[in-house]
N, C-alpha and C positions, 0 to 999 in steps of 0.2 A: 504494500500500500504506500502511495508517495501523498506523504504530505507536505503542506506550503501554500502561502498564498499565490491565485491564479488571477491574472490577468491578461484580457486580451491584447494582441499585437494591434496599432492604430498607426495609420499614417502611410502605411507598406503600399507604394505601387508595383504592378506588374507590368510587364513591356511585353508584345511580342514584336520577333522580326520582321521587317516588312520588307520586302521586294522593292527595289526603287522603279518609278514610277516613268517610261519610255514611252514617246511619243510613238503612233503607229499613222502609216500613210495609208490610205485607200483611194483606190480609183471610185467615183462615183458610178451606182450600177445604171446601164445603160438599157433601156427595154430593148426587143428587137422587134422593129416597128414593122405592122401586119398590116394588109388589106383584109374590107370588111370579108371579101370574099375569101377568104384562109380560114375564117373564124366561126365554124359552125358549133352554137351553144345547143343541147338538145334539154329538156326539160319532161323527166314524167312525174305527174301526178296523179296520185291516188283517188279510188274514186270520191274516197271520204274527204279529200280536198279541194277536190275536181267540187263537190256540192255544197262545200262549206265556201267556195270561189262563187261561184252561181249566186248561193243567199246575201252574199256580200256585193256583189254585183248589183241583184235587184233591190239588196236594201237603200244602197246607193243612189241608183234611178231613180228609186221614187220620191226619194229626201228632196233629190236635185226637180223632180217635176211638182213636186205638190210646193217647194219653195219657189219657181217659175211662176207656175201659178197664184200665188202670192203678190207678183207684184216686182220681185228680186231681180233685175235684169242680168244678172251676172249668172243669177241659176237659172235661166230663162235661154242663156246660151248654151248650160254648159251640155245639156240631151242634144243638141244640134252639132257638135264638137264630140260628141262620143259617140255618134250615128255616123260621123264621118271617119272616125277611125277604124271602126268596124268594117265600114265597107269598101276598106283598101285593101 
């Protein structure tokens, strides 16, 4: 058994080594520029997003036609701008 009075150590830092710190050069990255024709995106969707797209779609419409009707000229264009996109 040791006996004696105990007290803590205060004041103590600890260091670790550090690496010193060296500039690094890089080239900036450069895309390699495509035509749109290179670029085929394909997209499938499920039917259960394919339906969940649809109710999203008509909910939109009708927001956009019943606020037309309203009065809204701005939502009064916007069925005539999506009637044109559709049928390009």
């Amino acid at each position: 058994m040791i006996s004696g009075d105990v007290s803590a150590v205060t004041g103590v830092t600890h260091t670790q080594p550090v690496a010193p710190i060296t500039a690094v050069s890089r080239k900036p990255y450069q895309a390699k520029p495509q035509s749109s024709s290179d670029v085929q995106d394909t997209v499938h969707l499920s039917s259960a997003a394919q339906a969940h797209l649809s109710a999203l779609q008509a909910t939109t419409r009708e927001v956009a036609e019943k606020e037309g009707r309203g009065g809204n000229p701005q939502a009064q264009r916007l069925p005539a701008k999506e009637n044109a996109a559709v049928r390009k």
